[in-house]
N, C-alpha and C positions, 0 to 999 in steps of 0.2 A: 188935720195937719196940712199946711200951704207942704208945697211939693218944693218951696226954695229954701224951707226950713228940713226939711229932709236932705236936699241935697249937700246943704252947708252943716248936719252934723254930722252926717256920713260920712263926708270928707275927712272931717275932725277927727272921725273916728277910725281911720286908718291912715294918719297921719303916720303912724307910731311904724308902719308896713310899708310904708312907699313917701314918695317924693310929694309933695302936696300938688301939684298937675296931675301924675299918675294916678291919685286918690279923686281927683275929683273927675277924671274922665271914666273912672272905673264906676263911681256911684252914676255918673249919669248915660253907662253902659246899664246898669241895673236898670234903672226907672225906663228909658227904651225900649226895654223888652219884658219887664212887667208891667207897667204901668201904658205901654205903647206911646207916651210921650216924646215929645221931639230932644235933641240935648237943647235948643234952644228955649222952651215953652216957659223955663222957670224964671226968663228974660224978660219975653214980650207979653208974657201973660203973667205977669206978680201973685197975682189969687190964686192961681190955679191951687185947685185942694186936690188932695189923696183920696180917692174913694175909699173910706173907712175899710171897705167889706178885702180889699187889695191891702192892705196894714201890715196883715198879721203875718202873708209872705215873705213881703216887702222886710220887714225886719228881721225874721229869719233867715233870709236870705243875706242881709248884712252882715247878722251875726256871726254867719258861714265867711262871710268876706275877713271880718276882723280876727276872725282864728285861723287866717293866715292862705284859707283856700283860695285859689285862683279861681279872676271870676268868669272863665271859661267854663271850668266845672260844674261853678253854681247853676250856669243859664244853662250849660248844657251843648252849647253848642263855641263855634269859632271859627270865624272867616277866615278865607283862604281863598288866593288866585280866583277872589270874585263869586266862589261857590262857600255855603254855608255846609261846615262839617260836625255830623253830632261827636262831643266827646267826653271821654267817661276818665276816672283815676286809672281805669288798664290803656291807655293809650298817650301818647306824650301829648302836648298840646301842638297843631301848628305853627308855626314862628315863619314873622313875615321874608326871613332870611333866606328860606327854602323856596319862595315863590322865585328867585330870580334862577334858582337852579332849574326850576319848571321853565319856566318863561324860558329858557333854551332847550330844555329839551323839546316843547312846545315847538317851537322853531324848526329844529330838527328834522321832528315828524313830519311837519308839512313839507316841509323841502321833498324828504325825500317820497309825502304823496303826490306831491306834484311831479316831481320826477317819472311816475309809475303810474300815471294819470291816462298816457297814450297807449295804453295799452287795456284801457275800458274795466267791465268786469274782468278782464282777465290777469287783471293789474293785482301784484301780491300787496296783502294788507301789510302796512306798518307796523312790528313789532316789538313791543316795551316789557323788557322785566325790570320789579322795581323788590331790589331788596332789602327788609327789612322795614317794611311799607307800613305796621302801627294803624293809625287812624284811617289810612287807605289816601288821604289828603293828595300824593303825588300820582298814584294810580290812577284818580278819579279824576285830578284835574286834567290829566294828559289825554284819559280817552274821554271828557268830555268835549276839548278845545281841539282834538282832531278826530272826527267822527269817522269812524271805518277804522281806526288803531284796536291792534288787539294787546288789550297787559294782561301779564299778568303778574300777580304781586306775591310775594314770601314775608311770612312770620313767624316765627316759634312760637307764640302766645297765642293761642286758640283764644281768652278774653279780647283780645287786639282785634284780631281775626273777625271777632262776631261783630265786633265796634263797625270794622271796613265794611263787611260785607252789607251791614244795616242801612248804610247811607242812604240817603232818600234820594235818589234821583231817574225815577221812573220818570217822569215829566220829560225833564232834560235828556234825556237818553233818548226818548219817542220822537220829542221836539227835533234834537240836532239827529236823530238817527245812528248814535253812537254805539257802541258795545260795552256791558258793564265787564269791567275787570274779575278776571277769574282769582279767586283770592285760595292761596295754599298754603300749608299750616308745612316748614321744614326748617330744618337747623341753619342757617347761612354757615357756621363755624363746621359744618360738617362737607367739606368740599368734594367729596371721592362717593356721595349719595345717590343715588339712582333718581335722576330729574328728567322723563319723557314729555317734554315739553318744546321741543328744537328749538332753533338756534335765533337769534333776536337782535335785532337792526340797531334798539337802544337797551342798557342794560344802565339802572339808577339806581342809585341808593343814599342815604341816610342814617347811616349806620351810630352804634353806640361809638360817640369819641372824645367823653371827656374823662379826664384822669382821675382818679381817686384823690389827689393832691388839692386840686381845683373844687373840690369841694367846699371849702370854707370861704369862696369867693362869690360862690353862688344865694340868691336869693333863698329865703327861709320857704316860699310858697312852691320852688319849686323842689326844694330839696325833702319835705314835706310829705308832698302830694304828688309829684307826677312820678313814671313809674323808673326805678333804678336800673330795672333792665334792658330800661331803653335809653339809658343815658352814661351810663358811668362803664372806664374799664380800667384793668390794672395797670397802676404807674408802671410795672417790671414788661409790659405789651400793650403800650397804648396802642398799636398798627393791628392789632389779630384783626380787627374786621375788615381793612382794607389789605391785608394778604389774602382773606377766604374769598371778597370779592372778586380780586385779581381772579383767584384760583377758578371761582366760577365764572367770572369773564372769560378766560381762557378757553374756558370749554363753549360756554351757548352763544355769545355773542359772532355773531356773521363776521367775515371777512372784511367787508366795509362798512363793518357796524363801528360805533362810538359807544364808550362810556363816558357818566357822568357821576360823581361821587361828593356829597360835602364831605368837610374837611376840619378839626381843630385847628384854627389858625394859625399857629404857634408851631404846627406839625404840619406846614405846607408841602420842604423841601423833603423832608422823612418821608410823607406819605409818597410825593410823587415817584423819590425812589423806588419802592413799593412795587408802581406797575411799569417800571422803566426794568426793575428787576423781573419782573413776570413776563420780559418780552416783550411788552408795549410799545413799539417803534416810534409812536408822536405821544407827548403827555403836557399838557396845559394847565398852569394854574391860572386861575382866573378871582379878581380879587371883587369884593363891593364897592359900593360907592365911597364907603369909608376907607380904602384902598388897604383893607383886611383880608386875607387867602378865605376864600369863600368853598369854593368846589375845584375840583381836578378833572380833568376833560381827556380823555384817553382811547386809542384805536391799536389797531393792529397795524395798520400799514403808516408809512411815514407821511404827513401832510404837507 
């Protein structure tokens, strides 16, 4: 089988699931990472063939595609802020939309290591809780991209939990000298909990915040396949998680510590009431490029 006759019916063949670009960059996400081909090869190289003995994956693994699975799942993994993350149906998928809320907290961190730089070892480490953490994705990219930060991260979902904790980044840890994130299994909605874990510079999260209503707006693969407990909440409280954050903002987060929070777009202004009501003296909405309410940026003191 040429490998440009594979691509061209694969494509075909989730047509019926996606937009015909999204079909075609998805199958030749497939052959990339089975077949280790380039997306270009089916190009500059026309003959290229399939190694028969790769075949019988290779369409299975489509077949997984055409019955609606994301092909995250299929391969198993899914990039993010530059690092590859394993991920399974107990964990949401990364979404490139999250990176930009790293990419400042990112920022943040280093500020404030640089800040605390003059003062040698003796200099307190950077501190990140990340609630509601799933794949570990925001955990792992913030204590790889500031070496010397300590997270640590909350889940209810011991499945989730074992997903973070799994992540492969012994290399990268040894390499940049980083700390891997302490991953802990507790209820975010449980605010009034016994958490010995003190008080933290940044405080992030990614909470469930889409509405039950918003449901039939959503894509079939992901309504499907990724997991409901990390996604959906009730139209009569679409805010509970960003009150129990507040609530635990309130308690661990430092005095000149910031939070950072995404957000339902649609629930910009709601949410920021939220921690304006919890006492929040400065609260920021900060929108994407699409100029959509992306995350809410929040401190204790006024900025």
């Amino acid at each position: 089988m040429l490998l440009s006759d594979f691509i061209h019916k694969g494509t075909q063949s989730l047509e019926s699931l996606y937009p015909s670009r999204e079909a075609h960059n998805i199958v030749l996400m497939l052959c990339e990472a089975l077949l280790g081909v380039q997306s270009y090869t089916h190009i500059v190289e026309p003959e290229t063939v399939v190694d028969p003995s790769l075949e019988p994956g290779l369409l299975a693994a489509l077949d997984r595609l055409a019955g609606g699975e994301p092909v995250q799942y299929v391969l198993g993994f899914a990039d993010f802020c530059g690092f590859r993350f394993k991920v399974t149906p107990d964990v949401l998928i990364p979404r490139p939309e999250t990176e930009q809320l790293v990419r400042e907290a990112v920022k943040e961190a280093a500020r404030l290591q640089r800040q605390r730089s003059p003062y040698g070892r003796h200099a307190a480490p950077v501190r990140v809780l990340d609630l509601c953490t799933g794949s570990g994705c925001i955990a792992w990219s913030v204590a790889l991209s500031v070496p010397g930060t300590e997270v640590v991260a909350v889940d209810i979902s011991e499945p989730a939990l074992a997903v973070a904790r799994s992540q492969d980044f012994a290399r990268e840890c040894k390499e940049r000298k980083a700390k891997a994130p302490l991953f802990v299994c507790a209820d975010v909605l449980d605010t009034e909990q016994d958490f010995n874990y003190g008080t933290f510079d940044l405080i992030l999260s990614n909470p469930p915040y889409i509405t039950e209503s918003e449901k039939d707006r959503m894509h079939r693969n992901v309504l499907e396949h990724e997991p409901h407990l990390a996604l959906f909440v009730p139209d009569g409280d679409p805010l509970v998680f960003y009150r129990a954050v507040a609530a635990w903002s309130r308690r661990f987060l430092a005095e000149e510590g910031r939070g950072m929070a995404e957000i339902n777009e649609s629930l910009g202004k709601e949410t920021e009431d939220v921690f304006r009501s919890a006492g929040f003296r400065s609260t920021t909405l900060v929108t994407d490029i699409f100029d959509r309410n992306r995350f809410v940026v929040y401190s204790k003191n006024a900025e």
